[in-house]
MISELO-872635 format. One record per residue (C-alpha): x, z, y. Coordinates in steps of 0.5 Angstrom, whole numbers, padded with zeros to 4 digits, always signed. Layout:
XZY...
//
This chain:
+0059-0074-0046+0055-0071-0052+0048-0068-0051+0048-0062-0048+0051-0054-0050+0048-0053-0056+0047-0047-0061+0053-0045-0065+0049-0044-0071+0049-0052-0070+0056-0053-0069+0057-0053-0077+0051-0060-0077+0055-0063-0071+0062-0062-0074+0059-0065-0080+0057-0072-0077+0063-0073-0073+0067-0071-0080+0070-0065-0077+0073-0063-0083+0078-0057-0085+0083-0063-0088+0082-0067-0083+0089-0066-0078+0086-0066-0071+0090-0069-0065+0088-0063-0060+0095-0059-0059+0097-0066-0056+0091-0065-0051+0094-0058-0047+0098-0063-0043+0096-0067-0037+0099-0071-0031+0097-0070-0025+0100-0070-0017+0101-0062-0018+0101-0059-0025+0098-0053-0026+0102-0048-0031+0097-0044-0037+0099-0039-0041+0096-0038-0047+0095-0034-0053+0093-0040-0058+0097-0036-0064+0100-0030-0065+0107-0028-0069+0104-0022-0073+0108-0025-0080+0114-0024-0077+0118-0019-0076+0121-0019-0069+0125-0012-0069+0129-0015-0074+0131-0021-0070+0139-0022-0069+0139-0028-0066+0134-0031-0060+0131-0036-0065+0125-0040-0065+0119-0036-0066+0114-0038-0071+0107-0036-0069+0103-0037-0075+0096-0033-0074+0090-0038-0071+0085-0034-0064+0080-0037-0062+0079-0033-0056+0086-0036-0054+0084-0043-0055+0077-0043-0052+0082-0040-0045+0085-0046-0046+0080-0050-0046+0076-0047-0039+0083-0048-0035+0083-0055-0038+0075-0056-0036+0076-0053-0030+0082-0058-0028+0078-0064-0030+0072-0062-0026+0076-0061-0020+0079-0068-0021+0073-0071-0022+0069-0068-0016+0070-0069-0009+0069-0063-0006+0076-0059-0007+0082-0064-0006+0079-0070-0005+0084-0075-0007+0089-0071-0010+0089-0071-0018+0092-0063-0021+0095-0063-0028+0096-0058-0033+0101-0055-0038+0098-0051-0044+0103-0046-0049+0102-0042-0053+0105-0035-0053+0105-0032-0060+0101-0025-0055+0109-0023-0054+0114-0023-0050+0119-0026-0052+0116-0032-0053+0112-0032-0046+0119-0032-0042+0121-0039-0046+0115-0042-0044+0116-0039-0037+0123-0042-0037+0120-0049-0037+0115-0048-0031+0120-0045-0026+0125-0051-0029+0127-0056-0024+0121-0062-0023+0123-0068-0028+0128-0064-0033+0128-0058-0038+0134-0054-0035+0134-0049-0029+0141-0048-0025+0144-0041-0022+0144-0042-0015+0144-0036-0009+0139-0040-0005+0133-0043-0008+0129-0046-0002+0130-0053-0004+0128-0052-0011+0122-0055-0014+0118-0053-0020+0116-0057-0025+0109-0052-0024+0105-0050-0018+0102-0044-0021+0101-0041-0027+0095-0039-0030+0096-0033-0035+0098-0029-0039+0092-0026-0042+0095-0018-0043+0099-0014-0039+0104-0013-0043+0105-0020-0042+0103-0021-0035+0108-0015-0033+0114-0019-0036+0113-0025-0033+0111-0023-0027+0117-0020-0026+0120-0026-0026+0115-0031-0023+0115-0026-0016+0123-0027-0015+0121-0035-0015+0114-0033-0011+0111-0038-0015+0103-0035-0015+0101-0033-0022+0094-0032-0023+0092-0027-0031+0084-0028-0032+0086-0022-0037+0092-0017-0036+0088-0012-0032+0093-0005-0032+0093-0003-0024+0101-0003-0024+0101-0010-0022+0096-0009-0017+0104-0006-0014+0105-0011-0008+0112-0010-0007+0113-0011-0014+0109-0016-0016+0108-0020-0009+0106-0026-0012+0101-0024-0017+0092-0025-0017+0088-0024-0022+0080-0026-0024+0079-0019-0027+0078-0012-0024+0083-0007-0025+0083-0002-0030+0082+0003-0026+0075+0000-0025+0073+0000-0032+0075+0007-0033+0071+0009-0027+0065+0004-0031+0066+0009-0037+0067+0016-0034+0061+0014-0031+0058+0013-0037+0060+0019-0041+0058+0023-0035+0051+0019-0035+0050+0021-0042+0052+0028-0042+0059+0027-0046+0063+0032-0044+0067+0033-0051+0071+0026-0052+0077+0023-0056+0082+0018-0053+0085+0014-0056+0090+0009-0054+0095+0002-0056+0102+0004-0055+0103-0001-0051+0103-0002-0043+0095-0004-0044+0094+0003-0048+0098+0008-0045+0097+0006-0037+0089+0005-0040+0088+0012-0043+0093+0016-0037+0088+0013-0031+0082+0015-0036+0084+0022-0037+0085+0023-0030+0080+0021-0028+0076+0024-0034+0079+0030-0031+0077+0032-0024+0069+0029-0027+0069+0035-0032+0070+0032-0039+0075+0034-0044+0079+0031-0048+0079+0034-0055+0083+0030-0058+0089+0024-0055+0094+0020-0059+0097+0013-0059+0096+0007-0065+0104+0004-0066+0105-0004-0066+0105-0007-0072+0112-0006-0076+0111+0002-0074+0114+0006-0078+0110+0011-0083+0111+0018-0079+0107+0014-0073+0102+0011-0078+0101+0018-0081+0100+0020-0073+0095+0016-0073+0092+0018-0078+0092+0026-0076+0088+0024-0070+0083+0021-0074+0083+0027-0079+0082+0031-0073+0077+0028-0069+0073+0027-0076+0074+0035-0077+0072+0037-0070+0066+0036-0066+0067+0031-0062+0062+0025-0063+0064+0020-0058+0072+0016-0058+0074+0012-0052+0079+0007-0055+0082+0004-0049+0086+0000-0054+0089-0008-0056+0085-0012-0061+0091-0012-0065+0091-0004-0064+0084-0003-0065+0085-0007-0072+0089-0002-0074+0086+0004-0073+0078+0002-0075+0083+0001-0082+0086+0007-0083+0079+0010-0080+0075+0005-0086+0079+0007-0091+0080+0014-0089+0072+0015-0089+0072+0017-0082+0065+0020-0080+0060+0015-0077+0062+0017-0068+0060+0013-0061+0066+0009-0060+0067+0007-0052+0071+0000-0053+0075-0003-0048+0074-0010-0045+0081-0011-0049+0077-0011-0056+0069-0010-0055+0069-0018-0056+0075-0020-0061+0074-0023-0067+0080-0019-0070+0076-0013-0070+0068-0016-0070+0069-0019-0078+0073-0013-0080+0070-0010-0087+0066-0005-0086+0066-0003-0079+0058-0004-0079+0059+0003-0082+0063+0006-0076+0058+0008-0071+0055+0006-0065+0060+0001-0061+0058-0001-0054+0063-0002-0048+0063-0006-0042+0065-0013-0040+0066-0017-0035+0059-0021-0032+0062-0027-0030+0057-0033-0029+0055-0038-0034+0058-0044-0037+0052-0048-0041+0056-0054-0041+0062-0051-0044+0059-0052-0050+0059-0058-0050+0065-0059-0047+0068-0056-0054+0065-0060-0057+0067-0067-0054+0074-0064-0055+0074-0063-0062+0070-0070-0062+0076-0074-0059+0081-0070-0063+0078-0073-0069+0078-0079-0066+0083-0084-0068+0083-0088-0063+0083-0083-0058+0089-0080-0062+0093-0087-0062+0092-0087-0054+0096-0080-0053+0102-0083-0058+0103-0088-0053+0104-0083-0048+0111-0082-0046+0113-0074-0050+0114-0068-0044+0121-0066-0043+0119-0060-0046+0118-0062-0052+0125-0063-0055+0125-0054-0053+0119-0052-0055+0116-0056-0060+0109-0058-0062+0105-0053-0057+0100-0051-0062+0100-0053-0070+0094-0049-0072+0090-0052-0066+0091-0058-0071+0087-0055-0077+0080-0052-0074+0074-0054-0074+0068-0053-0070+0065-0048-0075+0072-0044-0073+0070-0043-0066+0062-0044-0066+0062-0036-0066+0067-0035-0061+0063-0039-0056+0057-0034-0057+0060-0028-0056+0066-0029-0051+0066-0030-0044+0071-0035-0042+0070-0035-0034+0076-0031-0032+0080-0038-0034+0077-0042-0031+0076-0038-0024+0084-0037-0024+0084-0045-0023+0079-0045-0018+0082-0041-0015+0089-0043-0015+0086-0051-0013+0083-0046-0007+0089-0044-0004+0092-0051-0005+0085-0055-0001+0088-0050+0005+0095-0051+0004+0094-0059+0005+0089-0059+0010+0083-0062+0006+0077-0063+0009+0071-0068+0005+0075-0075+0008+0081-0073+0005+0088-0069+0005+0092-0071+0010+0098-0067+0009+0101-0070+0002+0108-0068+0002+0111-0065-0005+0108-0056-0004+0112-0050-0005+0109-0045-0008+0114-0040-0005+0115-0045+0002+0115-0042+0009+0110-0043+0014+0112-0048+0020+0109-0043+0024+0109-0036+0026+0105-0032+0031+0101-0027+0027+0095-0027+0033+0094-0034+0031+0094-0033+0023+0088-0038+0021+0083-0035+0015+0081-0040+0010+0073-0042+0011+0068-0042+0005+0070-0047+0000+0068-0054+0001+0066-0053+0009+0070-0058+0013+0073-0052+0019+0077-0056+0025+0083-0051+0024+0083-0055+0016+0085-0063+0017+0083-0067+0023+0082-0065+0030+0079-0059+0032+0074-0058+0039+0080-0054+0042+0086-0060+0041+0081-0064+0045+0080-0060+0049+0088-0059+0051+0090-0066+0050+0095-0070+0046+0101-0066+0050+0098-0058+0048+0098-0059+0041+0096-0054+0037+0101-0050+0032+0099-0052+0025+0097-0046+0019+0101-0044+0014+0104-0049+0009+0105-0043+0005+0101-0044-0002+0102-0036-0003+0100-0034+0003+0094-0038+0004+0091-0034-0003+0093-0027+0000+0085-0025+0002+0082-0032+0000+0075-0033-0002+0073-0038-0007+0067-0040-0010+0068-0041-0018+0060-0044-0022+0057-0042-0016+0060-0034-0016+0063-0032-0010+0070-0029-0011+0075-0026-0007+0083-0023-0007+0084-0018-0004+0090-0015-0001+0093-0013-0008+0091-0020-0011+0085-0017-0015+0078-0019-0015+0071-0015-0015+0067-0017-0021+0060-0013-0023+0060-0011-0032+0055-0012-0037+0054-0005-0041+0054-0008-0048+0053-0005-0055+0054-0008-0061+0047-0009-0066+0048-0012-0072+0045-0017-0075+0048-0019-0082+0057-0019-0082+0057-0021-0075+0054-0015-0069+0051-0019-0063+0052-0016-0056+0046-0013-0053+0047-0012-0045+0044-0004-0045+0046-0003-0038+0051-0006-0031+0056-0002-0027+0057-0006-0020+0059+0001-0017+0054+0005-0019+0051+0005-0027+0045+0004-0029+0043+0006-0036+0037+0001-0039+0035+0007-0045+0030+0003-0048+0035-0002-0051+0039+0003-0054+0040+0003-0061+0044+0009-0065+0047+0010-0071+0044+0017-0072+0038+0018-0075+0031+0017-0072+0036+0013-0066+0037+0020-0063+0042+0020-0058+0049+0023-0060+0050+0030-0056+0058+0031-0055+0059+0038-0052+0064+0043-0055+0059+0048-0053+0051+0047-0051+0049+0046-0044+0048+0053-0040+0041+0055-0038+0040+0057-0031+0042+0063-0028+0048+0063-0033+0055+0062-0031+0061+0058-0036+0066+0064-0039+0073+0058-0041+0075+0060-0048+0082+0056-0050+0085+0051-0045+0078+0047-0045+0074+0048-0039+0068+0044-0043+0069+0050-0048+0065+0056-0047+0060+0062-0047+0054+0062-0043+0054+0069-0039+0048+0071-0035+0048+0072-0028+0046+0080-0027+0042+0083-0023+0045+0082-0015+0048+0076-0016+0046+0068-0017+0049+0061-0020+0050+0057-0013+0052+0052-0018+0052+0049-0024+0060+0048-0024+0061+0055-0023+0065+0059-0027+0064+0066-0024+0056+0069-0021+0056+0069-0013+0054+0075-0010+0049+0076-0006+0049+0078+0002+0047+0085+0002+0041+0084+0006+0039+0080-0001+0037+0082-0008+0036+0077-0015+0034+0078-0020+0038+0078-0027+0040+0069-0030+0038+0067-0022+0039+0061-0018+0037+0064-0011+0037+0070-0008+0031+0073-0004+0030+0078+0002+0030+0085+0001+0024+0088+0004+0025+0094+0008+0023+0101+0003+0021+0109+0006+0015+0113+0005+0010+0110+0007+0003+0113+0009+0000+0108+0003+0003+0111-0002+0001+0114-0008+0005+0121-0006+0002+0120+0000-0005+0122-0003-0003+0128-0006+0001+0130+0000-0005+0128+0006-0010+0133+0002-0005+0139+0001-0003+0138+0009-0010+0139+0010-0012+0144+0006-0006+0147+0009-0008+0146+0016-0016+0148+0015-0013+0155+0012-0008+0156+0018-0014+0154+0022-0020+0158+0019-0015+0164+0018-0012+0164+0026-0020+0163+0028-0022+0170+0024-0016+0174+0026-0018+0172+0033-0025+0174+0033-0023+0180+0029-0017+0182+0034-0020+0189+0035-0021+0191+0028-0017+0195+0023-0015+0190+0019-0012+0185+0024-0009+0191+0028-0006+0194+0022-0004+0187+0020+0000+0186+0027-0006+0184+0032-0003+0179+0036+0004+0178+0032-0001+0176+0026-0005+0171+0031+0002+0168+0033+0005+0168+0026+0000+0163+0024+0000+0159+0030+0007+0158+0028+0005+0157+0020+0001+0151+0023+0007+0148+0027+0010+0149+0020+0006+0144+0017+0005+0139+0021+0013+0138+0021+0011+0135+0016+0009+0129+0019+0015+0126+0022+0017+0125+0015+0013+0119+0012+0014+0112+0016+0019+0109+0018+0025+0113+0021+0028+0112+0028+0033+0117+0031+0028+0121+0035+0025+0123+0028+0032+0124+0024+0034+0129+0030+0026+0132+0030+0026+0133+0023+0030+0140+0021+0029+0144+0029+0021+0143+0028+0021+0144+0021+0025+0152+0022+0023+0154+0029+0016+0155+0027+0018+0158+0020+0023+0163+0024+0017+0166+0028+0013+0166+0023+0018+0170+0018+0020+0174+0024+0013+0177+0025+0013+0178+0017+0019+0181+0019+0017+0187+0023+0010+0189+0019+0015+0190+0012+0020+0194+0018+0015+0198+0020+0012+0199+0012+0019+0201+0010+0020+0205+0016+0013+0209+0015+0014+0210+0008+0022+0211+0006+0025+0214+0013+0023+0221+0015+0017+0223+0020+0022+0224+0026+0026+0218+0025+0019+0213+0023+0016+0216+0029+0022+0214+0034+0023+0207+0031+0016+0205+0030+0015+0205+0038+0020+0199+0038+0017+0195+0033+0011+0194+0036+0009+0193+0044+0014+0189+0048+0020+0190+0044+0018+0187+0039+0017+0182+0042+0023+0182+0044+0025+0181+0036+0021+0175+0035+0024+0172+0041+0032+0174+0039+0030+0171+0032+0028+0164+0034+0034+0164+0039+0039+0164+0033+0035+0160+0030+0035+0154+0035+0043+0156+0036+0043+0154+0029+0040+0148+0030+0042+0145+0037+0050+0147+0033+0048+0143+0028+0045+0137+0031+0051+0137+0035+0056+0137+0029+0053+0133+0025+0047+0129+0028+0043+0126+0022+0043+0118+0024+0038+0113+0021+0042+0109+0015+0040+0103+0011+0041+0104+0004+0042+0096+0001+0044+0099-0006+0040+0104-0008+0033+0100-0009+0035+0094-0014+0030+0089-0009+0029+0094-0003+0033+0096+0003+0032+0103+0003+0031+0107+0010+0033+0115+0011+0036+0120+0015+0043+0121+0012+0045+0128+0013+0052+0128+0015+0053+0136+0013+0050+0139+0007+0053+0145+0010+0051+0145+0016+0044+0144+0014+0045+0151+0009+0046+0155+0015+0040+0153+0019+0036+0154+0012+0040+0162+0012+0037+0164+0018+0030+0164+0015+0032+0167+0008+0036+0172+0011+0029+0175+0014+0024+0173+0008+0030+0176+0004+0030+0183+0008+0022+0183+0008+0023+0182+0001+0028+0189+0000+0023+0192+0005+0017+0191+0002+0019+0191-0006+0019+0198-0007+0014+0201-0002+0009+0205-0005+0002+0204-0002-0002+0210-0001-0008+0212-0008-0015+0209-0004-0012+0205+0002-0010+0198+0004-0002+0197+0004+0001+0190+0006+0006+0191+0001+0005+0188-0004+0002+0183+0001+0010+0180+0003+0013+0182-0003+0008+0175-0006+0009+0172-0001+0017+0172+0000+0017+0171-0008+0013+0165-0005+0018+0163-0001+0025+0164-0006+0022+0161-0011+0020+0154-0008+0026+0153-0003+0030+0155-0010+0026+0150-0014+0027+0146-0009+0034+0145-0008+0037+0142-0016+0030+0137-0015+0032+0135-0008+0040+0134-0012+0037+0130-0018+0031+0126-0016+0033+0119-0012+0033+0119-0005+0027+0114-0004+0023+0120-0006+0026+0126-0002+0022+0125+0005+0016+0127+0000+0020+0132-0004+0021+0135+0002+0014+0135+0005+0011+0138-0001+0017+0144+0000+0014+0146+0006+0007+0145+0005+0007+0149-0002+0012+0155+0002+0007+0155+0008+0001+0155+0003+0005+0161-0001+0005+0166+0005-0003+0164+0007-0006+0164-0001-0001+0172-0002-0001+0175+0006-0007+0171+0010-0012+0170+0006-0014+0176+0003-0015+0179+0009-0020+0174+0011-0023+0175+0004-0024+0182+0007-0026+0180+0013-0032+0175+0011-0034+0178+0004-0031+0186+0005-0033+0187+0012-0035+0196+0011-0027+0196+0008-0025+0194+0015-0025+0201+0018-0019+0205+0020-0019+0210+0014-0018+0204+0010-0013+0201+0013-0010+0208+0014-0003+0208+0019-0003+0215+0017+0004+0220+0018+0010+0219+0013+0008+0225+0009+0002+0222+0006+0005+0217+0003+0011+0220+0001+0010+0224-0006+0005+0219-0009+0008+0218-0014+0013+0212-0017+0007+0209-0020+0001+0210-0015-0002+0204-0012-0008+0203-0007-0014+0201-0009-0014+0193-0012-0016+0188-0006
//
C-alpha cells in the first residue's frame, strides 16, 4: 500500500518516481475483471463515441469509443475499491468472495446493451438462448452496477427488469425510473431528479428570481429535467423567459440555429439567471455557441449532471461566462481513494504485476468484446490528479455496498459465516410465503436470530417446530433495505431510490480550472451561506432577475402578456387592502371597516353624528341661548305688562302664548345633536312644527285683525273682530294646530323616519342619522306653517299704519320675510350640503327663524316697554275705528319705533 491520500497537485512528483509516463502503456483495462463466488456487473463510461457517427450506422458493427473520461474511470475504480474492501473485511459476507466485471459503454446505448448481453448470458459461456421459461437460468452476473445516465439506464433497465436481475445506477436520476411496474428491479444511490429541481426552485425563490431561462439537453435526462422544473417552477410563481433544447452532437444546422435563437434571446432579454438542466456533453455544446456568440455574462444553475465535468470545466472561456453554481450530492468522504488511484496506476506500471494478469486465463467475453478500455492504457496520474479533487465517486461505491447488502441477507450471514451457500438467483422465489412473517433485514453488520444460526424462538419450539426460513430472493430482499456505506446510513425506498442530502456549489476560479466552493446544503430545506458567495457583477452585488420590480405594500400586481411575473403595480384605493402579497386583485374591506389608499389592513370605522363637542356646536349652543334668553325675557316682559296697552294691542294672552311656543321652537333643536335613536327621529319634525304652528297662528290672528281693521268696511270689521279675539280665537289656534298634528301623526305613519348607518358616506367613519323616507311628506307638514306665515304676509304687506301711531304691520311683514327667507335659504343648502352636516343645518334654520320672528315683532315692543315706557298709552297704540285709518294716504306711516 502507498502512503496516504495525498494532494492531487502532487500526483505529478509521484507519477514521476514510479515512471508513470504518458509513453508508458499501462496494464490497467486488464484490472476491470476479477473472479469471485458471485460477480458483480459494472457499467461504466470510460470513453465515449463522439468521433463516430452512429446515425449513419448500416450495420450492428463494432463501435469504437475514442474519447478518454476520467469521471467514467475514477466510477470504475470506487466499485472496484468497494468489492476489495468487502472481500478483505469480515464484516459483510464473511467467507464469501465477490468479483467484478467492468465495461466500458462508450455513454451510448447501443454499446451498453452489448455489454448487457454478456451479464445476462449463461454462467461459463458468452451466448443467451430463447426460452419461454428462465427460472433455471443463471447469469454470468448477480447484479449490475451502472449505467451512469438515464438515458442509458432506461435502455437497459428495460432489459435487466424482464430477467429480475437487480441493477443498481449510482447517476441516472430521471424520476421515470422510479416506475415500479416498469422498472421492478431497478435501485439507484442517488435521489431522484425530482428532488433537485425542488433543491433549485428553492434556490431561485430564496433569491428572488422570478424571471428564469430553462434550458435543456435533448435527451431523456434534459427533457424529463427541464419538464419536472417548469412544473414545479410554476405552481412556486416563477416564470420561465425563455425554454429550448440543445440537440445531440451530429444535429442538424436547423437545431443548432434553435440553439442559437435562444441564447440570442435570452442575451437580448432581461433575464439574468438560466437553469441548465443538461448533459456534459449537451452543456459543451452550448457554453460554445454561447462563448463564441459573446453572450452576456448570467447566473448559470447547473445541473448535477455537468456542475463537476472536466468537459465543460476546461472549456476556453467559460471563466467569462458568469456565475455557475449548482447542487451536488454530499455523500461521505473517501480519504483513501486517493491513495488507491494511486496503487492502482502503480500496479499498472508494474511489469511484474502485468505479467501476472497475462497469465491469467482471458474472460469468455473477451473474444465478443475485445480490449475493455484501450485508452485506460495511455493515462498517467497527472490525468486524473484534477478529477480527484472535484468529483465526488461515492455514488459507485455505495451501489456496491449495497448490492453486497442485500446479498449478506439472502445468505443468512452472520459475524461466523454464510451458512446458505448454494449458487443465488437474483430473480429466485422465496421458500416461503406468508406476508405476516416477512422478515426485514437489520443494520449491517448486527447478527439478528432470523439471519444464520438458531434464534431464541426456534429454541424455544424445538427441533420438530422449525421456523419457516426468510426470503431467498436477492431482489426482494433490497426492497426497503438499509445499509451502511463509509459510515453513511442509507436506505431504498419502495421505488428503489435513496434520501441523500446536497451541498450548493459555486464555482471560483482559481487560474484555468474553477474550485468548488460549498455556498449552502439542501437536505429538505435550503440554507443559503450568503457570506461565501461571489458574483460575477460588479462590486459582488447579487444578480436580481425579475421582469418587472417587486411591488410596494399596499399595492396589487396587474399581468401584462402571459407571464404572471410581468406586471404593473396598481395601488390598492382607499376601502380596500392587500390580503396577500400574491394577490392579483385588492380585498375589499367589510363595511364595518375602512383603509386607507396602498393598505395591508382594514381598520374600525368609528361611529360619526353631531356631536355635542363639535365646532358647530359652538356656534349653535350661543345662539340657542341667545335664542331662549330672548324668548325668556320677552314672555316675562309681556307677563308683567299684560294690562298695558302695548301688550293688549299686541294680543294679551295670545302673545304671551305665542312666545311660550317659540321657546318650545327652539329647544326642538336639541333632539338633533347625539347619537340618534328611534324615539329622537320620530320627536324630531312633531316637536319642531307644533309649536311653530301656535306661534304662527297667534301672528295669524293679529295680521287677521289689522287686515280686517284697515281693508274691510266699519260694519264688516266690527262683526268679524268679536271672532277674532276672546275665546273664539282661541278657537283658531287650537283648529291650526290640530291640522298640524294631523299632518304629523299622517306622516310619522306613512313614512316614519328610522335610524340608519350610513357605511359609505364618510371615508373612515360610519355615519348615524335619521333617513327621511318622504321628502314629500315632510314638504306637506312644512306647508301648513307656510301657509299661515304666507297669509300674515298678504295681510300685513299692504296695511297702512295711521300718521303718530303704532301699527303691528310692519312688525309681521319683517318677521314673515324672516321667515321665508330663511326656510328658502334653507332648502338648496340642506340639498347640497353632506348630509354629516344637515342635523346642524337644520338647527341653525330654526334657531335663525325663531330669532327673525323675536329681533322683527317681539323685541321691539320690549324696547318700548323698558326704554319708551310713556309711549305705552292707549292713544299710541290706537285701536281706533276703520275710518281713521282709511283715506291716510298710500304713503302714510306711523311715527318710527
Amino acid at each position: 500500500m502507498l502512503p496516504p491520500a495525498m494532494p492531487g497537485l502532487a500526483f505529478l512528483a509521484l507519477a514521476a518516481l514510479l515512471g508513470l509516463g504518458a509513453g508508458t502503456p499501462l496494464c490497467l483495462s486488464r484490472q476491470l475483471r476479477m473472479q469471485g463466488d458471485y460477480v458483480l456487473g459494472g457499467l461504466f463510461p470510460l470513453g465515449s463515441a463522439e468521433d463516430a457517427d452512429l446515425s449513419s450506422r448500416m450495420q450492428p458493427s463494432t463501435t469504437v469509443c475514442t474519447r478518454f473520461s476520467v469521471l467514467g474511470l475514477l466510477w470504475a475504480l470506487a466499485m472496484k475499491m468497494a468489492v476489495e474492501e468487502i472481500n478483505n473485511a469480515s464484516a459483510l459476507l464473511p467467507g464469501v468472495r465477490l468479483g467484478y466485471d467492468l465495461f466500458d459503454t462508450c455513454s451510448e446505448p447501443v454499446v451498453a446493451m452489448k455489454h448487457s448481453l454478456t451479464f445476462v448470458a449463461k454462467a461459463g459461456s458468452h451466448t443467451i438462448a430463447a426460452h419461454c421459461d428462465y427460472t433455471q437460468h443463471q447469469p454470468r452476473v448477480l447484479a449490475v452496477v451502472g449505467p451512469h445516465s438515464s438515458e442509458l439506464a432506461l435502455v437497459t433497465s428495460k432489459f435487466f427488469s424482464f430477467f429480475l436481475m437487480p441493477q443498481v445506477s449510482y447517476g441516472a436520476s430521471t424520476d421515470r425510473l422510479s416506475n415500479r411496474e416498469l422498472f421492478p428491479s431497478f435501485f439507484r444511490t442517488v435521489p431522484s431528479d425530482r428532488v433537485q429541481a425542488v433543491a433549485i426552485v428553492e434556490l431561485l425563490q430564496a433569491l428572488s428570481w422570478n424571471w428564469v431561462a430553462v434550458v435543456g439537453s435533448d435527451d431523456e435526462y434534459g427533457r424529463q429535467g427541464l419538464n419536472l422544473f417548469s412544473s414545479l417552477a410554476t405552481s412556486r410563481g416563477i416564470c420561465i423567459a425563455h425554454e429550448g433544447l440543445v440537440p445531440r452532437l451530429g444535429a442538424s444546422s436547423l437545431q443548432l440555429g434553435a440553439v442559437a435563437g435562444v441564447l440570442q434571446q435570452v442575451n437580448r432579454s432581461s433575464v439574468q439567471v438560466v437553469v441548465l438542466f443538461s448533459s456534459a456533453r449537451a452543456a459543451h455544446t452550448l457554453f460554445s455557441y454561447s462563448i463564441h456568440g459573446r453572450l452576456l455574462p448570467k447566473v448559470w444553475v447547473a445541473s448535477e449532471a455537468w456542475l463537476t465535468a472536466d468537459l465543460v470545466m476546461t472549456l476556453p472561456g467559460m471563466s467569462q461566462v458568469g456565475t455557475v453554481l449548482g447542487f451536488l450530492q454530499q455523500g461521505a468522504p473517501m480519504p483513501e481513494f486517493s491513495s488507491y488511484v494511486q496503487t492502482c496506476l502503480a500496479r499498472a506500471a508494474d511489469p511484474t504485476f502485468c505479467a501476472s494478469l497475462d497469465a491469467e486465463p482471458p474472460g469468455l467475453e473477451e473474444h465478443g468484446v475485445g480490449l475493455r478500455c484501450p485508452q485506460c492504457d495511455h493515462i498517467t496520474l497527472g490525468d486524473v490528479s484534477a478529477g480527484l479533487l472535484r468529483h465526488q465517486t461515492f455514488t459507485a461505491y455505495a451501489a456496491v455496498y449495497g448490492v453486497a447488502q442485500a446479498l449478506h441477507n439472502t445468505l443468512l450471514c452472520n459475524a461466523s459465516g454464510c451458512p446458505r451457500r448454494e449458487p443465488v438467483r437474483p430473480w429466485q422465489v422465496r421458500a416461503w410465503h406468508p406476508a405476516s412473517t416477512c422478515m426485514q433485514p437489520g443494520p449491517p453488520g448486527v447478527p439478528r436470530s432470523d439471519v444464520g444460526g438458531v434464534s431464541e424462538l426456534e429454541a424455544a419450539l424445538g427441533p420438530s417446530h422449525p421456523l419457516p426460513q426468510p426470503s431467498h430472493q436477492l431482489l426482494e430482499n433490497m426492497y426497503n433495505m438499509s445499509f451502511r456505506a463509509r459510515g453513511l446510513a442509507l436506505r431504498f425506498d419502495t421505488s428503489g431510490n435513496v434520501d441523500m442530502d446536497y451541498d450548493l456549489k459555486l464555482w471560483v476560479w482559481r487560474d484555468l480550472v474553477p474550485e468548488l466552493r460549498t455556498v449552502g446544503t439542501f437536505s429538505g430545506r435550503l440554507q443559503l451561506w450568503h457570506s461565501r458567495m461571489y458574483w460575477h457583477t460588479p462590486g459582488n452585488k447579487e444578480p436580481v432577475s425579475q421582469c418587472s420590480r417587486e411591488c410596494k405594500k399596499g399595492q396589487v400586481h396587474r399581468v401584462k402578456g402571459l407571464h404572471s411575473c410581468c406586471y404593473d403595480c396598481v395601488d390598492c384605493k382607499a376601502g380596500s387592502y392587500l390580503h396577500s402579497p400574491d394577490d392579483l386583485i385588492c380585498t375589499q374591506c367589510d363595511q364595518d371597516q375602512w383603509s386607507p389608499d396602498r393598505s395591508t389592513r382594514c381598520f374600525p370605522r368609528r361611529p360619526r353624528f353631531l356631536a355635542w363637542g363639535e365646532p358647530a356646536m359652538l356656534v349653535l349652543l350661543p345662539l340657542l341661548g341667545l335664542a331662549l334668553g330672548l324668548v325668556l325675557v320677552a314672555l316675562g316682559l309681556f307677563i308683567q305688562h299684560r294690562d298695558s296697552p302695548l301688550v293688549q294691542a299686541s294680543g294679551g294672552l295670545q302673545a304671551c302664548f305665542g312666545l311660550a311656543c317659540l321657546g318650545l321652537v327652539c329647544l326642538s333643536v336639541l333632539l338633533l345633536p347625539g347619537q340618534p335613536s328611534p324615539t329622537s327621529c320620530l320627536a324630531q319634525q312633531p316637536l319642531l312644527h307644533l309649536p311653530l304652528t301656535g306661534c304662527l297662528s297667534t301672528l295669524f290672528l293679529q295680521a287677521a285683525e289689522i287686515f280686517v281693521r284697515s281693508e274691510l268696511p266699519p260694519n264688516w270689521a266690527d262683526m268679524l273682530r268679536g271672532c277674532l279675539r276672546g275665546p273664539r280665537a282661541w278657537l283658531a289656534v287650537l283648529l291650526a294646530m290640530l291640522v298640524e298634528a294631523a299632518l304629523c301623526a299622517w306622516y310619522l305613519v306613512a313614512f316614519p323616519p328610522e335610524v340608519v348607518i350610513d357605511w359609505r358616506a364618510l371615508p373612515t367613519e360610519a355615519l348615524l342619522h335619521c333617513r327621511v323616507h318622504s321628502w314629500i311628506g315632510l314638504g306637506l307638514v312644512h306647508a301648513a306653517n307656510a301657509t299661515l306665515a304666507f297669509l300674515c304676509f298678504l295681510g300685513t304687506f299692504l296695511v297702512q299704519s295711521p300718521h303718530g301711531h303704532y301699527s303691528n304691520a310692519h312688525g309681521l311683514t319683517f318677521a314673515m320675510l324672516a321667515y321665508f327667507i330663511t326656510w328658502t335659504s334653507f332648502v338648496p343648502l340642506f340639498a347640497n350640503v353632506h348630509v354629516a352636516y344637515q342635523p346642524a343645518m337644520q338647527m341653525g334654520a330654526i334657531l335663525l327663524t325663531a330669532l327673525g320672528i323675536l329681533a322683527t315683532f317681539h323685541l321691539p315692543k320690549c324696547y318700548l316697554l323698558l326704554w319708551r315706557p310713556e309711549l305705552n298709552t292707549p292713544a299710541f297704540f290706537l285701536e281706533g275705528r276703520p275710518d281713521n285709518a282709511r283715506g291716510q294716504g298710500g304713503s302714510g306711516g306711523g311715527e318710527g319705533t
